[in-house]
C-alpha positions in Angstrom: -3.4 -33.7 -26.4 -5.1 -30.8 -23.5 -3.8 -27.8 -24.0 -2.0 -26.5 -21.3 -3.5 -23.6 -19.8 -1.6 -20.7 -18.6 -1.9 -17.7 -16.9 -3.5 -14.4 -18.9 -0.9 -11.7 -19.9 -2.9 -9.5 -17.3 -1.7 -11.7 -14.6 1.9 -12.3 -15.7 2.0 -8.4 -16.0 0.5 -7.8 -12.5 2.6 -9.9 -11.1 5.9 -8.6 -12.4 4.8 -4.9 -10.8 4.2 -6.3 -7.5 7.6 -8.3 -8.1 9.3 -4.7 -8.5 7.3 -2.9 -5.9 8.1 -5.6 -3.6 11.8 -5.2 -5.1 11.7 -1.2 -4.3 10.3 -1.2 -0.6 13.1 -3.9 0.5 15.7 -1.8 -1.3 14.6 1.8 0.2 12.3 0.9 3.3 14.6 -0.1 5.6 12.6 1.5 8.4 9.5 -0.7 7.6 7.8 2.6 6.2 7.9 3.0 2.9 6.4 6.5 3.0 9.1 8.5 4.8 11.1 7.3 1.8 9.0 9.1 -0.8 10.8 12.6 -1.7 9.2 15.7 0.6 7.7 17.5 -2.4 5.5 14.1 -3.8 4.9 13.1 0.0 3.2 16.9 -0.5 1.0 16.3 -3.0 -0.1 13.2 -1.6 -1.5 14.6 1.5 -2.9 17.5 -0.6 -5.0 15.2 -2.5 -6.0 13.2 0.3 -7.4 16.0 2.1 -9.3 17.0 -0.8 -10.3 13.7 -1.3 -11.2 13.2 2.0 -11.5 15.7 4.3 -10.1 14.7 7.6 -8.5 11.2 6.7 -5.5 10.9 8.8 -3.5 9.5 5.9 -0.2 9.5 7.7 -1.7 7.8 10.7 -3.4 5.0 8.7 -0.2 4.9 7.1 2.0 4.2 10.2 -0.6 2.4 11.6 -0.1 -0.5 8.4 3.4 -0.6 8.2 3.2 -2.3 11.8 0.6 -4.7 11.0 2.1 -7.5 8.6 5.0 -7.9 11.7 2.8 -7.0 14.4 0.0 -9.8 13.6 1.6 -12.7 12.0 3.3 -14.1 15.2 0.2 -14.0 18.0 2.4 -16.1 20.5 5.3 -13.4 20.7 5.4 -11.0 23.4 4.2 -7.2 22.1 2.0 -8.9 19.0 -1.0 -7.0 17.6 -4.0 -9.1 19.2 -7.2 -6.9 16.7 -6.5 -4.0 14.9 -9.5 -1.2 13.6 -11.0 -2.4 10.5 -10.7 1.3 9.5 -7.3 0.1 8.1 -8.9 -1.3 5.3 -10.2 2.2 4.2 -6.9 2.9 3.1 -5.9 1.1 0.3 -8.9 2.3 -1.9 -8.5 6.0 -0.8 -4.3 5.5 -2.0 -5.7 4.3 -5.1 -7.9 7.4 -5.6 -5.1 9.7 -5.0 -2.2 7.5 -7.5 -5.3 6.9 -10.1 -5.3 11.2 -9.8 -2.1 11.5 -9.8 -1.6 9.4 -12.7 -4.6 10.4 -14.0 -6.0 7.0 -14.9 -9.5 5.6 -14.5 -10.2 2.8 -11.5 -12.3 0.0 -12.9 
């Protein structure tokens, strides 16, 4: 008899987070922007970091700038679809995980 082969804890585990993130942004982001949800004094400490971080990065802008994208680019027929976007989005995700991996004060692999 194979055995049958399943996923590794790490997996199950990561997909259960994104299962409650994913939970947490259609409960409280009903403007499409997570980030105006987060309370004024952690929305704070964000931008602190990422100005130390990075001097200069408009973190706000990038931030708006990605909560259009997924609706703005996955229907290229309709009328007012993104047609390119900067690849300067994709800067963002790894400068939000410096700032959470500071603010939770964890290493990043």
């Amino acid at each position: 008899m194979n055995p049958l082969r399943l996923p590794s804890h790490q997996v199950v585990s990561e997909a259960r987070v994104f299962l409650k993130a994913a939970r947490l942004i259609e409960q409280h982001a009903y403007n499409g922007n997570l980030y105006k949800e987060i309370p004024s004094e952690h929305a704070e400490v964000i931008r602190q970091i990422s100005e130390r971080l990075s001097p200069g990065f408009q973190l706000e802008q990038r931030l708006d700038d990605c909560s259009k994208l997924f609706v703005g680019t996955r229907y290229t027929y309709e009328h007012g679809a993104i047609r390119r976007f900067d690849t300067n989005v994709f800067e963002l995700a790894p400068h939000l995980e410096l700032i959470l991996a500071e603010m939770t004060q964890t290493a990043i692999d």
